[in-house]
C-alpha positions as MATLAB code, in Angstrom:
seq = 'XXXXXXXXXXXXXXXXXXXXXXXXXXXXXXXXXXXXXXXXXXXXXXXXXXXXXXXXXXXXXXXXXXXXXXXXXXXXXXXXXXXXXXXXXXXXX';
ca = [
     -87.598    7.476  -50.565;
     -85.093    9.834  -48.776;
     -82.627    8.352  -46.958;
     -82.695    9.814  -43.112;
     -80.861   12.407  -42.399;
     -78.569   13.078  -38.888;
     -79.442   16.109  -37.415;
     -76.902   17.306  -34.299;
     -77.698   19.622  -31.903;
     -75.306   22.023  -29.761;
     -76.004   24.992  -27.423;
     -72.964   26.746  -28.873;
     -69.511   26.706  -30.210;
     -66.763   26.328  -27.862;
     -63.684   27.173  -29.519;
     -62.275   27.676  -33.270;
     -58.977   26.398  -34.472;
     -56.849   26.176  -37.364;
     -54.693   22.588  -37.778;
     -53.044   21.114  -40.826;
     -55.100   23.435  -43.321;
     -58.371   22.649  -42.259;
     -60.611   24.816  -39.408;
     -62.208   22.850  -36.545;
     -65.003   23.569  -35.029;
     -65.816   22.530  -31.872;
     -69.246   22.246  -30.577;
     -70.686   22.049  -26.812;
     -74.033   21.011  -25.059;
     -74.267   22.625  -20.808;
     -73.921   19.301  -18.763;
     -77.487   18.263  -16.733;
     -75.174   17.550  -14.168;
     -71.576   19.412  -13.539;
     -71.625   22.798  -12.327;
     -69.332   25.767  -12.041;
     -68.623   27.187   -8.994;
     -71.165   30.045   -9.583;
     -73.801   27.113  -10.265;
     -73.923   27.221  -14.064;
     -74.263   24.431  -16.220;
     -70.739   23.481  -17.689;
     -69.902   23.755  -21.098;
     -69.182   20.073  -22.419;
     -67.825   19.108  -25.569;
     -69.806   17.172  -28.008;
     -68.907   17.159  -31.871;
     -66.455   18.541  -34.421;
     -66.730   19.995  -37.310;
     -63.782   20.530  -40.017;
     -63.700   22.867  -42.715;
     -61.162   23.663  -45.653;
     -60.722   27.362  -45.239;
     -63.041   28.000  -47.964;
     -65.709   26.065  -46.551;
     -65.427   28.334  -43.388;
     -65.421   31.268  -45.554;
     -68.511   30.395  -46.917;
     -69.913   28.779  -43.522;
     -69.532   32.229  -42.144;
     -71.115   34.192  -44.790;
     -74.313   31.621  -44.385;
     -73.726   32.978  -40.557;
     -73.769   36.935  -40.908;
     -76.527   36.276  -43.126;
     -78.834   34.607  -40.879;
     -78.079   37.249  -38.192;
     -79.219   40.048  -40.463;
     -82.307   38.250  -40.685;
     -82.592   37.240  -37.077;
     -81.658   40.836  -35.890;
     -84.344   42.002  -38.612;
     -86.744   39.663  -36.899;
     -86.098   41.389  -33.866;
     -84.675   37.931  -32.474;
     -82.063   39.111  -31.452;
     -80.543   43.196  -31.060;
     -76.971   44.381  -31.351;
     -75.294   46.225  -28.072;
     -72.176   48.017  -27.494;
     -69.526   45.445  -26.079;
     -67.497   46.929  -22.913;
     -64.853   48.856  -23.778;
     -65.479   49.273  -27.574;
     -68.039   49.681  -30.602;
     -67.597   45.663  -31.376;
     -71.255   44.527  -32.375;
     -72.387   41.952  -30.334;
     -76.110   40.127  -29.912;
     -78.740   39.473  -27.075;
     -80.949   37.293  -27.763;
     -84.948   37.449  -26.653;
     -85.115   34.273  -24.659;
];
């Protein structure tokens, strides 16, 4: 048999650096119990996730992949971003 596998979830990535060669990726969950002061959930930090740079490379191929077929899904739909062309995505919640 299969040994179990972890699975992690996160509402979202909070920030991307580069350190010592590698990319990290941090990951956040919205708290159940701080808010800002407009009365949104908080963005908390929960898990990392380090890449060589290839690894990102290829992480972020996976990722403009699965928006082409998310956007073909009609999950989610590009818009114009203030200020500029830049493609950006709303999702259908």
């Amino acid at each position: 048999a299969d040994a179990p596998h972890q699975e992690i979830f996160a509402d979202g990535i909070l920030e991307i650096g580069f350190n010592n060669g590698t990319v990290r990726v941090d990951l956040y969950s919205y708290s159940v119990s701080e808010r800002d002061a407009d009365g949104n959930p908080v963005k908390e930090f929960r898990q990392r996730i380090v890449l060589p740079p290839q690894g990102f490379l290829e992480s972020f191929g996976t990722m403009q992949e699965m928006f082409k077929r998310l956007e073909g899904a009609g999950v989610i739909r590009r818009r114009e971003v203030e200020g500029g062309a830049d493609a950006a995505a709303d999702t259908k919640a």
